[in-house]
N, C-alpha and C positions, 0 to 999 in steps of 0.2 A: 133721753131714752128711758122709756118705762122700765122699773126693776124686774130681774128676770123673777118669773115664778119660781115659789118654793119647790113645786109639786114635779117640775120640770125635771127629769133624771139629768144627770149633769153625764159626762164623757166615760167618767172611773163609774160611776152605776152601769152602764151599757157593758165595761170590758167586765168589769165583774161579773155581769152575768155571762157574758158570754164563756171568758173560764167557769162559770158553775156548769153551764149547758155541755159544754165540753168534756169535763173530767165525770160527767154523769156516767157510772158505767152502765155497759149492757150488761141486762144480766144474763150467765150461760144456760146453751138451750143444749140439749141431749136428744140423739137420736134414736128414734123409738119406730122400727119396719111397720107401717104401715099401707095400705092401698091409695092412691089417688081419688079423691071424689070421683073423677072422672070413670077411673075400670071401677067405682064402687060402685057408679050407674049402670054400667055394663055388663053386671053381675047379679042382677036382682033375685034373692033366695037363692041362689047358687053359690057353692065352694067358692072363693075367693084366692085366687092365685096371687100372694105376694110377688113384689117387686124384687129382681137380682140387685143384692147389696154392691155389686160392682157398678156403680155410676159413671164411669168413665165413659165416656162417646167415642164411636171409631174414628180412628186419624187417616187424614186425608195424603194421599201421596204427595201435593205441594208443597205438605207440612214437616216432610222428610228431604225433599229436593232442592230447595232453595226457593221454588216456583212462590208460594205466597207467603211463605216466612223464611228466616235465616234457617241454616240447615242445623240441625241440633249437635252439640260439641259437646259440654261439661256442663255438670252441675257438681259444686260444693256449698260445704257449710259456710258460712260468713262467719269467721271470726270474731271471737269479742274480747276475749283475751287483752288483756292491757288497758282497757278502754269502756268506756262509758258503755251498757248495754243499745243496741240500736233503738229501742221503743224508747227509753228514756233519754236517749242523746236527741230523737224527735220533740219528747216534751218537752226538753230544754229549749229546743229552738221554738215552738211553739210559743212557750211561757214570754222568751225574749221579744217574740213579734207582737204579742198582745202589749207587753210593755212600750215598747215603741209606740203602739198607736196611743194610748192614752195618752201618752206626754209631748207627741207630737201631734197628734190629731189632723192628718192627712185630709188631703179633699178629695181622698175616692171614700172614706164614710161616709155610707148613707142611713143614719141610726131613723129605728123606727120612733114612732111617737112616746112609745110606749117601750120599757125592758121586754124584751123576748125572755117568756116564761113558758117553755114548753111542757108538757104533761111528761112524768116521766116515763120511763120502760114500764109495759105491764109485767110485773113480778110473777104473774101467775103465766105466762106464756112460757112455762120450762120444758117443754118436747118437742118436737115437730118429726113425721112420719114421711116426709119427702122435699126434696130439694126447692121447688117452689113455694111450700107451707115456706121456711127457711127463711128460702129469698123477701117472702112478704112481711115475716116480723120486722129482719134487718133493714127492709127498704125503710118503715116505718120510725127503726130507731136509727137510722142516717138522717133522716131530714134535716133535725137540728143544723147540723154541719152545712146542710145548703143554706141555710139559715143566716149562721156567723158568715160566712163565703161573703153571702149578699151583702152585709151591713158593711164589712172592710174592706168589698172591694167593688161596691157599686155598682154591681152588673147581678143580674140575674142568675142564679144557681137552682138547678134541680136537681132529685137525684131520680134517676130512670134504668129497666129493665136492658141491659146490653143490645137485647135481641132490635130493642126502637133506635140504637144509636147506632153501632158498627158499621152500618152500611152507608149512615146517612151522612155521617159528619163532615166529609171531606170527599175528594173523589179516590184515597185509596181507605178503602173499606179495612177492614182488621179480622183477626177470628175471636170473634162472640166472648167476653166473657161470662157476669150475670150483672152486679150491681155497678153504676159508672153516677159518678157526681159531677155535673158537669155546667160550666156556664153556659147558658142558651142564646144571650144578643152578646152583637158584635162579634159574631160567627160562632157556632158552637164548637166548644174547646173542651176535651175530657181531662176534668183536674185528678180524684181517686179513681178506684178501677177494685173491685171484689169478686172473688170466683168463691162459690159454697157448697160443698161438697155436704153429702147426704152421707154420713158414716159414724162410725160411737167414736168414742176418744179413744180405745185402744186401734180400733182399724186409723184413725187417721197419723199417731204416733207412728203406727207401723209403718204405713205408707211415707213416711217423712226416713223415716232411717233406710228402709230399702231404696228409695229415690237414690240417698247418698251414697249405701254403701256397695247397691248392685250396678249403678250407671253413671258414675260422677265422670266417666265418660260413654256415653251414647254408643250404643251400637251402630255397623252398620246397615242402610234400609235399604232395600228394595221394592218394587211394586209392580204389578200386572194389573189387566182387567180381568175382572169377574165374571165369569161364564158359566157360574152356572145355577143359574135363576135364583140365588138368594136376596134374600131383600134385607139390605143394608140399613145404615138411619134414613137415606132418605127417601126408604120405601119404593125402589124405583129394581122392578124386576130385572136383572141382567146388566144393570150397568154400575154396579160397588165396586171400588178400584180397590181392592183389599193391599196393603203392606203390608210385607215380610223384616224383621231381622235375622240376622246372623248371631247366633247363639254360641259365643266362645265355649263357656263350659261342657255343652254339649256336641258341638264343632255341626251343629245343623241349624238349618232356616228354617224360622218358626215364624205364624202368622202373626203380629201385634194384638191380634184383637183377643190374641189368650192371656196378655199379659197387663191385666190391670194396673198396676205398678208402674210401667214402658209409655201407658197410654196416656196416665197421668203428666209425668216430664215432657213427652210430644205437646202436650197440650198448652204446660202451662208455657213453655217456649214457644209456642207458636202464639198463646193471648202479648206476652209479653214482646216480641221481635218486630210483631207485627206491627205492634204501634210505637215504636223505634221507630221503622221505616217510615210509616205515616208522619210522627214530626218533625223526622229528618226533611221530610217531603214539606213539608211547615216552613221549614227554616230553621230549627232548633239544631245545633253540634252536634251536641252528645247529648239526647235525652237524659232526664234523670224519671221511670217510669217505675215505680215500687207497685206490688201488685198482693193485695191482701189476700188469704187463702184461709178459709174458715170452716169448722165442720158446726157453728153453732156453741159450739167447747172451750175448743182453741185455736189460734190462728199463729202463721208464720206469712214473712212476708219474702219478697221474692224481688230480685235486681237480675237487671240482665244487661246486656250491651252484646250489640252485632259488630264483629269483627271482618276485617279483610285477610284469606291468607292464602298465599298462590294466586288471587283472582277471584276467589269464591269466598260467599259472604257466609261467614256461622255465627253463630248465637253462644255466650256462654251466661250461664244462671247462678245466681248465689241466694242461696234459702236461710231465715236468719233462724234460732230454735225458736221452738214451738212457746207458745205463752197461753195462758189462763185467764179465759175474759173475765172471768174473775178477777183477775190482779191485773189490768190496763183496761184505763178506758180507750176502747177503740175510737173513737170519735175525736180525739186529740190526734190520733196516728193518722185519722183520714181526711182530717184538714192541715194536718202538715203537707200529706202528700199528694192535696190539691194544689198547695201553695208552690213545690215546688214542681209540679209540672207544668208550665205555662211559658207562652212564649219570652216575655218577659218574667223569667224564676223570680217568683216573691221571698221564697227560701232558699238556701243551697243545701246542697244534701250537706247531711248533719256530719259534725267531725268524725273522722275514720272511718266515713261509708262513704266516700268520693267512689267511685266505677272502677278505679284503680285500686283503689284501697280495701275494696271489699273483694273484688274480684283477682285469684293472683293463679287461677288455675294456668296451664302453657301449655299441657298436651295439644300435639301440630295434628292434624287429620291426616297424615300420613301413617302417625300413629295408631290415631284412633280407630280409622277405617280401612286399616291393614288388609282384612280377608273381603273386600269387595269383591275381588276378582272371585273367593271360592262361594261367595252369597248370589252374585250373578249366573256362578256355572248351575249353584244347588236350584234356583230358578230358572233356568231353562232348562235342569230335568226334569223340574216340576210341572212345567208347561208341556213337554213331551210326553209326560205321562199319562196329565189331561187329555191330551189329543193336540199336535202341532196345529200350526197353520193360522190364518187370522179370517173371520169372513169380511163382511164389507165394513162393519164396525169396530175392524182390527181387535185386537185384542186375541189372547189362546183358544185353543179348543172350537176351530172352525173346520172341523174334519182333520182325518190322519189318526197317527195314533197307534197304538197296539191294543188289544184287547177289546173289552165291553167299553170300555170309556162311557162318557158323557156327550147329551146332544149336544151341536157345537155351539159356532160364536151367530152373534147378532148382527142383522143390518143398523148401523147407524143406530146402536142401541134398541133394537126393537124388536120381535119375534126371533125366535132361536129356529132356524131352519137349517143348519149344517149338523155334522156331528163328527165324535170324537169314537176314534179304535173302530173297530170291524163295523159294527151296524150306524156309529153316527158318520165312517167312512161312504158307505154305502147311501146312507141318507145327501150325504154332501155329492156326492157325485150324480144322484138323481136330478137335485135340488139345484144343486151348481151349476151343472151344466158345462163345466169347465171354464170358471169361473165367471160366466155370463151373469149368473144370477146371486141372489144373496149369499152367504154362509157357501159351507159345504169346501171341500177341496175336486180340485179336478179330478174327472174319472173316478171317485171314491177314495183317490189316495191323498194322504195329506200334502201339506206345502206350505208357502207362502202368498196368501192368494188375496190381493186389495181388488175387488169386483164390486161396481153397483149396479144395477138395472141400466138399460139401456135407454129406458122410455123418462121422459120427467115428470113427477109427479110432487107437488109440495106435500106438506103435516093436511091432512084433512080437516082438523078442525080448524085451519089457517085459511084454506079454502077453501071451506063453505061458509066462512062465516059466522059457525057456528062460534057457540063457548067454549072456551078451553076448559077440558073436563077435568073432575075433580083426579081422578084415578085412569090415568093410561095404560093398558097394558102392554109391559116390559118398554113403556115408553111411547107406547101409538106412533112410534114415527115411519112411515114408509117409505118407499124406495123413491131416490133422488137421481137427475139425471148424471151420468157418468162421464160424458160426451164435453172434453176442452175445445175452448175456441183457438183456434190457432195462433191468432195474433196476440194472446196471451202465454203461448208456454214458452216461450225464449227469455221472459222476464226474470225469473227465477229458475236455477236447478232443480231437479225432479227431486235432490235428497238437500238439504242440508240441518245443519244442528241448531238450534235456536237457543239464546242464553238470553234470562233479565238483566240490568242494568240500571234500572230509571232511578233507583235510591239514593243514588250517586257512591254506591258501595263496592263491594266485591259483586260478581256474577254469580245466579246460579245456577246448580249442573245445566249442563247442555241437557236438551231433551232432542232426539230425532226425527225430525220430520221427513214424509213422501211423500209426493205428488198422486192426489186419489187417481187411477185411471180406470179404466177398463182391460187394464195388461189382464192376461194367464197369472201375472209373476212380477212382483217388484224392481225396478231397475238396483244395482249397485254398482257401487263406485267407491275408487279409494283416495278419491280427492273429494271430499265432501265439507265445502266450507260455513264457517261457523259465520251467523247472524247477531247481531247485538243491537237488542231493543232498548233504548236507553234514553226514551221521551216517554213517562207517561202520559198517555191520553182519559184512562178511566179504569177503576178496578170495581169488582163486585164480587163477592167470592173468589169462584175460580176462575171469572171470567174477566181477563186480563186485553182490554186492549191499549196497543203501547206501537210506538215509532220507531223505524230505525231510523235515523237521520242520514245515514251516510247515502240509504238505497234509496229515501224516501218512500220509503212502503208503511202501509199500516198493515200488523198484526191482530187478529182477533183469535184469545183464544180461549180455549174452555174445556174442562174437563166430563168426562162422561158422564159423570156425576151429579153434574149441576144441572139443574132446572134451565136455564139458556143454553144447554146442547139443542133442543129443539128450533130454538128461534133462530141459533145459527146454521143447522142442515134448512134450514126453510131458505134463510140467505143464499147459498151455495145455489139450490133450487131456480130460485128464482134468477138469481145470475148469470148462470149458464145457459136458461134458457129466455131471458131476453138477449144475453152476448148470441144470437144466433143472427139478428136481425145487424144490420150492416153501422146501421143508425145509434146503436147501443149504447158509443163512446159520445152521443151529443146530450146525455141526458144525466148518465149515470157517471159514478166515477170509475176511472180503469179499471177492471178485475183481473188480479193475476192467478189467480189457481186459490185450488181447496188441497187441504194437506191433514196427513194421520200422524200420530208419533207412529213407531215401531214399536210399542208398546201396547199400543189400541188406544191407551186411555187419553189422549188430547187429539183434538181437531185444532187445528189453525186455519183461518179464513185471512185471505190478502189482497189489498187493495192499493191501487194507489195512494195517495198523500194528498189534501189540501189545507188549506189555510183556515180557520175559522168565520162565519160571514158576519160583520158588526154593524149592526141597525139592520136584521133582515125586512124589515118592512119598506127601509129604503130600496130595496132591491127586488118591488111588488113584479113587476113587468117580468122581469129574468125568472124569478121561481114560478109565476107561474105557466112560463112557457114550456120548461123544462118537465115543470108537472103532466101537464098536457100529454108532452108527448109520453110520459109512460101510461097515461090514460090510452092513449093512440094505438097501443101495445099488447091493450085487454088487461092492465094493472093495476091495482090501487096501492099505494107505500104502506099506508096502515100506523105510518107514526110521523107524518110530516111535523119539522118542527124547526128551531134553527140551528140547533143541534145535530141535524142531518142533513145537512146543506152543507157542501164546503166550494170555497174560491179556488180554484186551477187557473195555470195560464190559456187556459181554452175558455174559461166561463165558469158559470156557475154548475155544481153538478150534484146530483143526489146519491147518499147511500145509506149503508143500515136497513137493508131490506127485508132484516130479520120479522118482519109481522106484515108484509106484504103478499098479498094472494092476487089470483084473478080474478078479472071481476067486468060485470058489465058495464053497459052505459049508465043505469040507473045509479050505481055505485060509484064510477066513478065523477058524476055528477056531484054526489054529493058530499064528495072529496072535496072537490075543487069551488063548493059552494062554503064549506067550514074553513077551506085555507083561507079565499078573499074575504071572510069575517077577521081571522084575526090579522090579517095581512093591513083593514083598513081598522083595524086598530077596536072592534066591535066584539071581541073576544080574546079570551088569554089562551085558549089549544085550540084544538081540534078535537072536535068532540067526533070518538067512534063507536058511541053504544053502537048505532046501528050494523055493525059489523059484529055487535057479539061481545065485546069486551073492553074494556076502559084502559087507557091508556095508565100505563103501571110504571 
């Protein structure tokens, strides 16, 4: 064997650098109000409106319910008392795991040719003026970390924007944080995880001690829809599900979105819980997911663990103090905290930060969320205030009322035609018709009143083909058919409560479902049985579709809020009115009904159950018969795939009708001309420019 080369780094030159790469500190950046490039385009020789220093994002109702994260319980301090600070009991375990490799020399290193010598921090990069400026020094001084990642553990590591990863990683999506360091082959796996707050170092001290001192246990929430055409984050007229607390000190319900401080702990419990659940969904026990929180100054890190108690799943938080990137390098703290998040933990959480051991908070929500009862009474007088009643897109303020009120609620999120008090009474009663038509309450007086159109109509721009526009107003959705098939309404109760499960955790809150009708007036009942969905099928934001196994039904569901309430009213649409024709059950899968919460803010869409199809191309002949016949129908599916196929004991059958319109011959020609492309194996989809829009 040839003598190795001199010039060759040996094993200890590789770890060496990698401790040099690592204890490299960042150095601290300070927050300086500035304008966005972007409003600084938007502004040209005009006054310049600064940005509101409260950066907080509003919280989503699922974020308070159980519905997409644990429902929020406690936050304390993590202790350090007696013990090794927690950033420094990290670099001890770090320091040990680099030892290790050098003297053992494992075969998942995969050392480069050459020592990794990264450029260090630019020195002169000491301000940033807003949260993305931020996000982009730090992205740049994490790479390193993907860096070392790669070399000792032979797999690929990047590090990337939240916004490209949450949704995509797995099939239950998470909420957003900002910066995620993550391995990309052999499944993408999120090892750290950064949230970076735009604030000075006194606002974010502040906000660290009011976390502790004003909510270390969680008020309790409640939430309604929004009626009355503000425009929320997601820019969607009339349909922002705003949340309320219960304000002990003041013994009233206040909206969350006054309370920067409140919206912060919703938040970081919900980036945190969420992906609890998700690795739970993995396979992982008991996650070990630390979650860095930075203003650019200083950072604190954040442990959490979802708990079971009574049946419902809560979250409780432990925030370690605040530290000076000046005195820790973060880059040691963010590849300890790759190492121990993996399915296989490379690390174990460092001595006396076990989940038990950091965590010793024990308030019961019994305690916590004692005045439920007088949070719900103060919101239902707030809703009476508004103007009662719900239009076709449930939710308050659909006529009724006392006084001038406000115009009322929305169809299916979309033009406000009811109203609320004396003149949106009067408007609803015009408009309503007695509950025939959208919005409005009957005869002008308020009520309870779930009405849609009689006539079916899908989303217009679903039916013609058009593009889906950039900007809809209050939603573009129009009036859906009302009209149940009969052989569908004995499947399910007109009311019952819907709970998650699929975590394999506690449940969360029930939410209230109805059956949409065309009543005057909601059916009630005081036997109304509870539902438990407890197979995930797919999660995306809020739109949650999931299994009950016991009914075999699938749920779809979503909140007003989200961007697919559209595709799911087009569903419903279109379901109902192919369940007219007699033949509907040989094509498609069962449809049992369309359902509101009592709240307004969720839709549930419900279908039968099937099996998944494996090797659909083996099964050319079958789909494309079944295709056929919704072509036969005047319909094109608009997202054939094998994903929307599923196996029943009848045969094969189609659903997910969410982007299916009518359509002619010429259309659906050439449906069924892109399906047998990829059916004989001559393509990978279905290509639908010609419809307007790419399959997303």
């Amino acid at each position: 064997m040839p003598p190795k080369d001199a010039s060759t780094p040996t094993v200890k030159d590789h770890v060496d650098a990698m401790r040099l790469v690592l204890r490299t500190p960042i150095p601290a950046r300070h927050f300086v109000r500035q304008a966005t490039s972007a409003r600084q385009a938007k502004s040209p020789g005009g006054t310049l409106k600064l940005p509101s220093q409260d950066t907080q994002r509003s919280i989503r109702a699922g974020e308070t319910n159980g519905r997409d994260t644990a429902i929020p319980l406690t936050i304390e301090r993590i202790s350090e008392t007696g013990k090794t600070p927690y950033n420094d009991a990290v670099r001890q375990q770090v320091n040990g795991f680099l030892d290790r490799i050098e003297t053992e020399q494992p075969t998942s290193l995969k050392l480069p040719p050459k020592v990794y010598k990264p450029d260090p921090p630019d020195p002169l990069l000491t301000t940033y003026g807003y949260e993305d400026q931020l996000q982009g020094y730090l992205g740049d001084d994490f790479k390193p970390v993907a860096m070392v990642l790669r070399s000792v553990d032979g797999r690929v590591w990047n590090v990337e924007n939240d916004k490209n990863h949450a949704k995509s990683a797995s099939p239950v999506s998470v909420t957003e944080a900002d910066i995620v360091i993550l391995r990309l082959d052999g499944g993408r796996w999120e090892g750290a995880v950064t949230e970076e707050k735009a604030m000075t170092k006194e606002q974010m001290r502040a906000s660290y001690a009011n976390l502790l001192n004003d909510y270390s246990t969680f008020p309790c929430f409640v939430s309604e829809e929004e009626k009355e055409g503000k425009l929320g984050k997601a820019g969607k007229e009339g349909r922002n599900v705003p949340v309320y607390y219960w304000d002990e000190k003041s013994g009233e319900l206040r909206p969350v979105r006054t309370n920067g401080t409140l919206r912060l702990g919703v938040q970081l419990a919900s980036i945190v819980s969420s992906r609890i659940r998700r690795s739970i969904h993995a396979g992982l026990a008991d996650p070990y997911i630390p979650l860095v929180v930075t203003n650019g100054d200083l950072f604190f890190t954040v442990l959490g663990r979802n708990i079971t108690i009574d049946g419902k799943e809560y979250t409780r938080l432990g925030l370690t103090p605040p530290e000076s990137l000046d005195n820790f390098p973060l880059r040691v703290l963010l590849f300890g905290h790759a190492l121990m998040h993996q399915k296989t933990p490379r690390l174990p959480p460092p001595p006396g930060y076990s989940l038990d051991d950091a965590l010793t908070a024990t308030t019961h929500p019994s305690t916590a969320f004692a005045s439920r009862a007088k949070a719900e009474a103060a919101l239902l007088a707030l809703k009476q205030t508004k103007g009662g009643g719900r239009g076709a897109g449930g939710g308050p303020g659909a006529g009724g009322g006392s006084g001038e009120g406000t115009s009322g609620g929305d169809s299916a999120g979309g033009k406000r035609v009811g109203g609320g008090g004396k003149k949106g009474g009067e408007k609803g009663g015009k408009k309503g018709g007695g509950g025939k038509s959208r919005g409005g309450g009957a005869s002008g007086a308020g009520g309870q009143v779930l009405a849609l159109a009689s006539e079916p109509q899908t989303l217009p721009w679903l039916r013609s083909g058009t593009k889906r526009p950039a900007d809809r107003e209050g939603g573009a959705m129009s009036r859906i058919d009302g009209r149940l098939c009969e052989r569908t309404t004995g499947v399910l109760p007109d009311q019952f409560d819907l709970v998650s499960a699929w975590w394999g955790g506690g449940q969360s809150l029930p939410i209230r479902y109805e059956r949409v009708t065309t009543r005057d007036s909601p059916t009630t009942s005081d036997d109304v049985p509870t539902i438990v969905m407890d197979q995930l099928l797919s999660k995306n934001g809020s739109l949650l579709i999931a299994k009950s196994t016991s009914l075999d039904l699938v749920f779809k569901e979503v909140c007003l809020d989200d961007d697919a309430v559209d595709e799911i009213v087009n569903e419903r649409a279109c379901f109902e009115q192919l369940y007219q024709n007699d033949d509907a059950r040989d094509f498609l899968v069962g449809y049992v009904g369309f359902y509101q919460s009592n709240t307004g803010s969720y839709y549930c869409l419900v279908t039968e159950a099937g099996e998944p199809v494996e090797g659909w191309r083996s099964e050319r002949d079958a789909i494309v018969d079944i295709v056929k016949q919704l072509h036969q129908h005047g319909f094109v599916h608009g997202d054939l795939a094998a994903r929307n196929i599923v196996k029943t004991p009848a045969g094969l059958r189609l659903l997910d009708l969410g982007r299916a319109r009518e359509a002619d011959e010429d259309d659906c020609a050439r449906e069924m001309e892109g399906l047998k492309r990829v059916l004989a194996g001559e393509a990978e989809e279905v290509d639908y420019e010609w419809l307007g829009y790419s399959t997303w």
